[in-house]
Backbone bond lengths (Angstrom), bond angles and torsions (degrees), N, CA, C in turn:
res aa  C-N    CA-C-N  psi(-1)  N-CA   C-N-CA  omega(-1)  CA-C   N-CA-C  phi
1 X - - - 1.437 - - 1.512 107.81 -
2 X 1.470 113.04 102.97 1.560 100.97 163.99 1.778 108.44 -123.68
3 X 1.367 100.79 -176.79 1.735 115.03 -168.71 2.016 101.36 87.37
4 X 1.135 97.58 -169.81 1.464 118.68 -168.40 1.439 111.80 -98.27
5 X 1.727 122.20 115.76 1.430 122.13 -172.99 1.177 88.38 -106.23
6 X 1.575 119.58 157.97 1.063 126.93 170.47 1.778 105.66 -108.20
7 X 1.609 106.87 134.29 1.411 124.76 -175.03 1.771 105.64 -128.72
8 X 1.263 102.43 91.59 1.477 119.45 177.13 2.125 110.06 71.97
9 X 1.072 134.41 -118.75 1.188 129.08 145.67 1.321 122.69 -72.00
10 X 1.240 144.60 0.19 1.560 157.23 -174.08 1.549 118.56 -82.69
11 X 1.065 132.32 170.18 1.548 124.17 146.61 1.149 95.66 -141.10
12 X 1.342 121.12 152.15 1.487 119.71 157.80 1.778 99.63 -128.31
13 X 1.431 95.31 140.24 1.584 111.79 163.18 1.472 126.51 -101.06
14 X 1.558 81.67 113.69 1.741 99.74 -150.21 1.690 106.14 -79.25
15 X 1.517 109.52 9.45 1.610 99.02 -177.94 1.637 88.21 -91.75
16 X 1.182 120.70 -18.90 1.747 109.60 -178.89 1.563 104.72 -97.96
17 X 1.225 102.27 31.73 1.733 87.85 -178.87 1.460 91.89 -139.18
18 X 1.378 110.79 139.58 1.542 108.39 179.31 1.603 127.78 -88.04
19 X 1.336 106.95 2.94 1.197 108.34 154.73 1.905 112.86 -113.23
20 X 1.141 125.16 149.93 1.373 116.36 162.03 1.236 115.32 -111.62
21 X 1.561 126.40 154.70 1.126 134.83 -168.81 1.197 120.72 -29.03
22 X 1.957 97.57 -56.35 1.481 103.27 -167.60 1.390 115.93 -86.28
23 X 1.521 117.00 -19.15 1.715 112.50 151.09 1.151 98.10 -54.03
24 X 1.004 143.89 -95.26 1.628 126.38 -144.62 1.881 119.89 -56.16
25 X 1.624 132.58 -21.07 1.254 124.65 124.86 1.530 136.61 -34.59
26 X 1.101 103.03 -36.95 1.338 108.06 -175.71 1.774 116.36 -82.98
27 X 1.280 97.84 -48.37 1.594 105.01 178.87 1.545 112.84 -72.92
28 X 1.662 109.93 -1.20 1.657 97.89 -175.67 1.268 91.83 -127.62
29 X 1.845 133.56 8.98 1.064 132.17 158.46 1.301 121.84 -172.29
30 X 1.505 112.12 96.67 1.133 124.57 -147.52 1.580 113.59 -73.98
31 X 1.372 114.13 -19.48 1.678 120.73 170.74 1.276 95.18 -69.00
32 X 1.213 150.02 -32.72 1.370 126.23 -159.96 1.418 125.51 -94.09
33 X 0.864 131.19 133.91 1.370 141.04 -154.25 1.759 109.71 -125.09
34 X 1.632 102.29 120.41 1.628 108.81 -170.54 1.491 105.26 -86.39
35 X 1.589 85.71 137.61 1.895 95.36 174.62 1.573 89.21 -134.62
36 X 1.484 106.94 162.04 1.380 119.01 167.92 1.196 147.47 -8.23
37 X 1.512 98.27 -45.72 1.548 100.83 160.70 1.782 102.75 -129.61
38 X 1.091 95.98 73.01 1.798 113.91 175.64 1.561 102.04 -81.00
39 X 1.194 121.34 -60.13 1.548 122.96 -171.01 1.682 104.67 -41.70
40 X 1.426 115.16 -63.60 1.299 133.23 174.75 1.472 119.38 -24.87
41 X 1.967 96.63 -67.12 1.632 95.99 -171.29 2.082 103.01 -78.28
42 X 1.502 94.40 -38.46 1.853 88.23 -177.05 1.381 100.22 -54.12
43 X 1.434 149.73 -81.10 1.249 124.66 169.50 1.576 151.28 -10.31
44 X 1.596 87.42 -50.44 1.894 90.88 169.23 1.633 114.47 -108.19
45 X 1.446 125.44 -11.29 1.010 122.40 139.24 1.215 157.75 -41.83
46 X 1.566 108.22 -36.54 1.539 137.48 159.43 1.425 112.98 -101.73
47 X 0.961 136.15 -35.24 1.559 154.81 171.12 2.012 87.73 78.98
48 X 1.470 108.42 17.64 1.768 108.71 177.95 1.669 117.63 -43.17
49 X 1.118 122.32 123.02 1.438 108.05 -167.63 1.400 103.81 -96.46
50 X 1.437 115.91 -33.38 1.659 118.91 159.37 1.492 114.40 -46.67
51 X 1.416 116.04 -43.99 1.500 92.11 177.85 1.405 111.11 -64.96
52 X 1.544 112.27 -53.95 1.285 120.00 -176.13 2.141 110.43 -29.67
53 X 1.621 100.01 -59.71 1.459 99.92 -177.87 1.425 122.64 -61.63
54 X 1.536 117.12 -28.62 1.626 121.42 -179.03 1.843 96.25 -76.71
55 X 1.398 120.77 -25.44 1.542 103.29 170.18 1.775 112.39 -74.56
56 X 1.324 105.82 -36.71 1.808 108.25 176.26 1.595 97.28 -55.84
57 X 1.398 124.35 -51.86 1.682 119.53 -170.88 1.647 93.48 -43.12
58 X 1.183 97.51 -61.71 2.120 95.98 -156.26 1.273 91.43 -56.17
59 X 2.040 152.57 -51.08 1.113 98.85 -163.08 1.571 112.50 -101.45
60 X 1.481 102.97 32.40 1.490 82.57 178.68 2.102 95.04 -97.77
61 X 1.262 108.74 -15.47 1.496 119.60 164.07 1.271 86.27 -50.86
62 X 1.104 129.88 -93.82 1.900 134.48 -148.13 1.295 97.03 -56.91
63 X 1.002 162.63 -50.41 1.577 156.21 -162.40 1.626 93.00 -61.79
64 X 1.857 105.67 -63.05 1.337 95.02 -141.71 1.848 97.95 -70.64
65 X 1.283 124.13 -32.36 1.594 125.07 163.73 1.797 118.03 -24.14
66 X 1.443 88.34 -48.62 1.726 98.50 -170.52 1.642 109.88 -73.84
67 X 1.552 106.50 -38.08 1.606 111.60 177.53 1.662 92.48 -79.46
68 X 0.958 134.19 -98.06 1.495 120.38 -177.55 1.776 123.86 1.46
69 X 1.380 91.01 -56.84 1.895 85.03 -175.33 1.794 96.81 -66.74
70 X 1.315 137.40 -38.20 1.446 114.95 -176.67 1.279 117.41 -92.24
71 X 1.941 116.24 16.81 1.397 106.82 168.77 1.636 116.17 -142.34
72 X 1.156 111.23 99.50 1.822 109.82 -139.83 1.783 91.31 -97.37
73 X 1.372 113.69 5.34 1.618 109.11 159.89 1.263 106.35 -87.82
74 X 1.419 121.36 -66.26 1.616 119.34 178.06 1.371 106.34 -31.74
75 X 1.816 133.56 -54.50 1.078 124.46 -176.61 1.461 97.07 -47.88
76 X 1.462 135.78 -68.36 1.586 139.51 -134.17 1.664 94.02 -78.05
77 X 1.422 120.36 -20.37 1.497 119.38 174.48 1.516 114.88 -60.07
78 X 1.686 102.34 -64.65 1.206 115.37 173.91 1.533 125.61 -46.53
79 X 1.446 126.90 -48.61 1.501 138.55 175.53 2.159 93.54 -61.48
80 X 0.944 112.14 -51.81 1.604 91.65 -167.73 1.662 92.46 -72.49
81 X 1.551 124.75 -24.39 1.713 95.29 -174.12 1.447 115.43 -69.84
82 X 1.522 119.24 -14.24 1.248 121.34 -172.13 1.999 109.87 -84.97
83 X 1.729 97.66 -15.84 1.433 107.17 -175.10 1.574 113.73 -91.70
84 X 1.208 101.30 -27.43 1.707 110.85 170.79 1.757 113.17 -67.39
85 X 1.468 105.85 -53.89 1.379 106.23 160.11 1.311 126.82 -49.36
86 X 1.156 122.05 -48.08 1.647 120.58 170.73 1.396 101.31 -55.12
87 X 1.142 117.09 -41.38 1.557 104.61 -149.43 1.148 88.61 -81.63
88 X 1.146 139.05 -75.24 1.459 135.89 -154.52 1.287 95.07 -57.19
89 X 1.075 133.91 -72.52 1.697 119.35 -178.56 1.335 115.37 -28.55
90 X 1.411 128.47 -61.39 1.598 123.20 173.17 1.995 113.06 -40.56
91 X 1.953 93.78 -54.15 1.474 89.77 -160.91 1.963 104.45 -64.80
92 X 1.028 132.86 -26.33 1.513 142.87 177.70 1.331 101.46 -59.34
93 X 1.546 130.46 -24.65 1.302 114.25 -140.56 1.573 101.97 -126.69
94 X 1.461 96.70 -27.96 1.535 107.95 176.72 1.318 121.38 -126.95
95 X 1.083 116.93 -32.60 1.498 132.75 170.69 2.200 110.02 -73.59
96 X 1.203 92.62 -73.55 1.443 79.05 -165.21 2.367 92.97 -84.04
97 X 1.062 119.65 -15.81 1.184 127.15 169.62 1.543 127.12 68.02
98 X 1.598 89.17 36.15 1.746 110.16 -154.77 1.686 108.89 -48.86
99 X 0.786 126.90 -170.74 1.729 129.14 174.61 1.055 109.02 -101.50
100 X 1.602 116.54 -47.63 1.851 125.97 175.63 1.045 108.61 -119.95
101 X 1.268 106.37 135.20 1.837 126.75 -179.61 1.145 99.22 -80.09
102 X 1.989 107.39 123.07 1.464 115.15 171.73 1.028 100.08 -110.61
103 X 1.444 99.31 108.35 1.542 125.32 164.86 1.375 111.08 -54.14
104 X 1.456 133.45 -48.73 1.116 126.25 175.31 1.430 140.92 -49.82
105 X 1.755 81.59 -39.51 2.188 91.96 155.68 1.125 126.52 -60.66
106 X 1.191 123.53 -9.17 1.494 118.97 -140.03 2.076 83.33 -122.52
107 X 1.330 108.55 -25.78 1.628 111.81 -164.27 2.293 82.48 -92.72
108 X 1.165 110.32 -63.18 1.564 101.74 177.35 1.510 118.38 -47.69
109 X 1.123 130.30 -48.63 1.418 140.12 166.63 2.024 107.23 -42.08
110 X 1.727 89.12 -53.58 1.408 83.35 174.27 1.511 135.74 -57.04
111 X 1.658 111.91 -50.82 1.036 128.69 162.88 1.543 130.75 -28.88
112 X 1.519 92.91 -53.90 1.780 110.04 -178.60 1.218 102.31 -72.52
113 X 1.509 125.46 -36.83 1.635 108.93 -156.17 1.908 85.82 -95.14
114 X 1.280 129.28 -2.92 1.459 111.30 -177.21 1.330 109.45 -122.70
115 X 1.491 127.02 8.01 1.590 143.53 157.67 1.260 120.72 -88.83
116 X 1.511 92.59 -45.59 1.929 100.50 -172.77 1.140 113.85 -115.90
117 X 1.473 139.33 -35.13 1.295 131.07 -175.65 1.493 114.86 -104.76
118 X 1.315 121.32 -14.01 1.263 116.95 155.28 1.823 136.09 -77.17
119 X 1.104 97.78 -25.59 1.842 107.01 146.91 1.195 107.77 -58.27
120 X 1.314 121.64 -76.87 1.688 126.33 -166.36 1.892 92.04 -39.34
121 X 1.356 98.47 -67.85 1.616 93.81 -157.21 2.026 104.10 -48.17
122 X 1.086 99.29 -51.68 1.862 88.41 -179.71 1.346 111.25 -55.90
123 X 1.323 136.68 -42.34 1.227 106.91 178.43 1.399 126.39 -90.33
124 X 1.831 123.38 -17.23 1.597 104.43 148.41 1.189 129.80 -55.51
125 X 1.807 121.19 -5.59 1.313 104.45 172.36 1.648 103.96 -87.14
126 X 1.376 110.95 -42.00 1.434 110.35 175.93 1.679 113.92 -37.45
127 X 1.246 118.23 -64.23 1.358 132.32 -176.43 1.454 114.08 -57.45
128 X 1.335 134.56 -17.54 1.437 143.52 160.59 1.608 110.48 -92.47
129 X 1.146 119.36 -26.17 1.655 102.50 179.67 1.806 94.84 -79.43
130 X 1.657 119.96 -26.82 1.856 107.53 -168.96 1.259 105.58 -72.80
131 X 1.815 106.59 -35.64 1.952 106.44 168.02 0.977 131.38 -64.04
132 X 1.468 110.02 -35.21 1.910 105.93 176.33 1.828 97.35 -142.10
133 X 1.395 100.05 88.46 1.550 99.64 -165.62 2.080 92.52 -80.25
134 X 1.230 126.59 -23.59 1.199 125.28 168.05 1.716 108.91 -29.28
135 X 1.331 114.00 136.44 1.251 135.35 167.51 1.592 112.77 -105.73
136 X 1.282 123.67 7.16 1.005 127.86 155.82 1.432 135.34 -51.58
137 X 1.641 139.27 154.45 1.493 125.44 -159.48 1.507 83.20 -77.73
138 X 1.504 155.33 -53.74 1.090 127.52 -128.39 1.426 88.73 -91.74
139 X 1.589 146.29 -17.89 1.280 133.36 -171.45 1.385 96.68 -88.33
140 X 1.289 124.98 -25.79 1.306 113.89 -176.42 2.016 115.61 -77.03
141 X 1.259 107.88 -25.77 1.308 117.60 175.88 1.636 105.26 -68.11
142 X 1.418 113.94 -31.54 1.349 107.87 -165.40 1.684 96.03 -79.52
143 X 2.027 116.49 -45.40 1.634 100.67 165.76 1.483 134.01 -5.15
144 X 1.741 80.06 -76.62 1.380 109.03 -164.91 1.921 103.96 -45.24
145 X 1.557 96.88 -74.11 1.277 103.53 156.77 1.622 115.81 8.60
146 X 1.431 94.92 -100.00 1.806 117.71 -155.89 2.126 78.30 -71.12
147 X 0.909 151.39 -34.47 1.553 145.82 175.47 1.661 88.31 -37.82
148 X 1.221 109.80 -73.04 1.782 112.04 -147.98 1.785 84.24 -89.19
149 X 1.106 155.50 -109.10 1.102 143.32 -154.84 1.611 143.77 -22.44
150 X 2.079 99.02 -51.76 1.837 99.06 146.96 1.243 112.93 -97.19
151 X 1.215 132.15 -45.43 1.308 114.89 -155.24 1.679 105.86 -69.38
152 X 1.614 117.36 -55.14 1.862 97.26 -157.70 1.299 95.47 -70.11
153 X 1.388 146.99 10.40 1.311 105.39 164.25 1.363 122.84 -77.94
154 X 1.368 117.91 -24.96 1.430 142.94 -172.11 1.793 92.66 -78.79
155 X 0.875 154.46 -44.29 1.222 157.08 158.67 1.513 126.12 -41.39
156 X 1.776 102.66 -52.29 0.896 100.31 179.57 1.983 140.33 -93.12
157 X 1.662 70.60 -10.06 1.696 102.64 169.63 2.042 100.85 -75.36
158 X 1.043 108.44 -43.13 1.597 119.31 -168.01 1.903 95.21 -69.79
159 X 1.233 114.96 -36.56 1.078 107.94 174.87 1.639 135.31 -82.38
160 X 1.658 116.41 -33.55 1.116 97.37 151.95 1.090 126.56 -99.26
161 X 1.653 137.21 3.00 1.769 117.74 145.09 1.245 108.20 -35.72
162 X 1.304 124.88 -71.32 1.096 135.88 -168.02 1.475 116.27 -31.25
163 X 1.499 128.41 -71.34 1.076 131.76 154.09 1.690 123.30 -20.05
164 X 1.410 101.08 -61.69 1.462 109.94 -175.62 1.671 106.94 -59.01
165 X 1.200 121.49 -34.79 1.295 120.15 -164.21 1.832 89.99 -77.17
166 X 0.971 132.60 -66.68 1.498 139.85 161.92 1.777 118.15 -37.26
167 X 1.511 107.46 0.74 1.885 95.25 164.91 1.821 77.81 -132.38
168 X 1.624 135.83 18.50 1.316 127.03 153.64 1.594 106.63 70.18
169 X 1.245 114.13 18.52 1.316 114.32 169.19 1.661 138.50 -56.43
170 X 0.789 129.60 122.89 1.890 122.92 -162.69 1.254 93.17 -59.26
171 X 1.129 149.58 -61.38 1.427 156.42 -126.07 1.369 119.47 -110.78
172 X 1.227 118.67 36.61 1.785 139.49 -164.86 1.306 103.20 -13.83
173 X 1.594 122.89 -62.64 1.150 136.05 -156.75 1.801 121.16 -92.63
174 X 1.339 113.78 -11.53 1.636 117.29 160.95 1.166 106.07 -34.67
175 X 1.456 107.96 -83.04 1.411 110.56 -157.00 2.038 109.76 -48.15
176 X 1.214 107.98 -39.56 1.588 112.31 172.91 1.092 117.58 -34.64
177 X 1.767 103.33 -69.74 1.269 102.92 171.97 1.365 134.18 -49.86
178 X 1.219 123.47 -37.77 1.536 122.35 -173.82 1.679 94.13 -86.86
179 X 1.098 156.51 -19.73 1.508 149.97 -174.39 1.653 100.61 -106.06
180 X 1.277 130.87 -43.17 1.357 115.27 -154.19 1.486 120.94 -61.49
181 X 1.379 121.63 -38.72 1.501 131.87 -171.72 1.784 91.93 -72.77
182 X 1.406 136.77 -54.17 1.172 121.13 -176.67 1.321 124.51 -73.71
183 X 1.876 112.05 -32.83 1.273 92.47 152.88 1.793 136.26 -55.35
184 X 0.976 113.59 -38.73 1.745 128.38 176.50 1.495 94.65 -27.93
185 X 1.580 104.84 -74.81 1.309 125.72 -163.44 0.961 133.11 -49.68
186 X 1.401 107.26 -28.85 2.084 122.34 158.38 1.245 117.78 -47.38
């Protein structure tokens, strides 16, 4: 099935969507067979709300593909909010091995690393590929370089202010001090 079907007021274009309509009819009911206005009757025919929701997945898949390819920060926002969540969930759970999951660390942590340090990080990468757009080893050594020397400190200072200002702490810079030099060093 390719081109644009129409599903209630919607269309989705099923060559950018990795499922198509009638694959997903088909694989959840193999007697049924799509015609023209298939979305319509399988919907009000079955009143199935799973089908109904696996057709909302594909176009909210195809939308968010199309906004993503023309906004490659929103993408780099989104990928660290999903990496802050992992992480802090792992480090709470296995690492420091707390008893109760603080959700609240894990939503401030998120915030900072997908408000504040995921901007910063896309555009120091932007701003180092226009200075040394070479992919060569010696431009890439110098990256790396100016990566760990200017940038994580500025990162990593931006990240736990950040935090601290978000659990409202008087003392912004404690926690810095006692984490920043060992974080660096990782």
């Amino acid at each position: 099935m390719t081109g644009k079907r129409s599903i209630g007021r919607r269309h989705v274009d099923s060559r950018l969507c990795k499922w198509s309509y009638s694959a997903i009819v088909v694989q959840l009911s193999p007697s049924y067979t799509a015609t023209p206005s298939a979305p319509e009757k399988c919907l009000h025919k079955t009143g199935d709300l799973f089908r109904g929701g696996l057709i909302f997945l594909c176009e909210v898949y195809v939308m968010m593909q199309s906004v993503l390819k023309k906004r490659p920060l929103m993408r780099t926002m989104i990928a660290y909010g999903f990496v802050n969540v992992t992480a802090d969930a792992l480090e709470q759970n296995l690492i420091s091995k707390k008893k109760v999951y603080d959700s609240l660390k894990t939503v401030r942590v998120t915030l900072v690393g997908t408000f504040l340090v995921a901007p910063l990080v896309f555009n120091w990468i932007r701003l180092t590929e226009r200075l040394l757009p070479s992919k060569k080893v010696p431009a890439v050594l110098i990256k790396v370089l100016c990566d760990q020397f200017l940038f994580a400190p500025v990162a990593i200072t931006t990240f736990y202010i950040g935090t601290n200002i978000l659990e409202r702490q008087k003392d912004l810079l404690a926690e810095w001090k006692r984490k920043f030099f060992p974080t660096w060093t990782v």
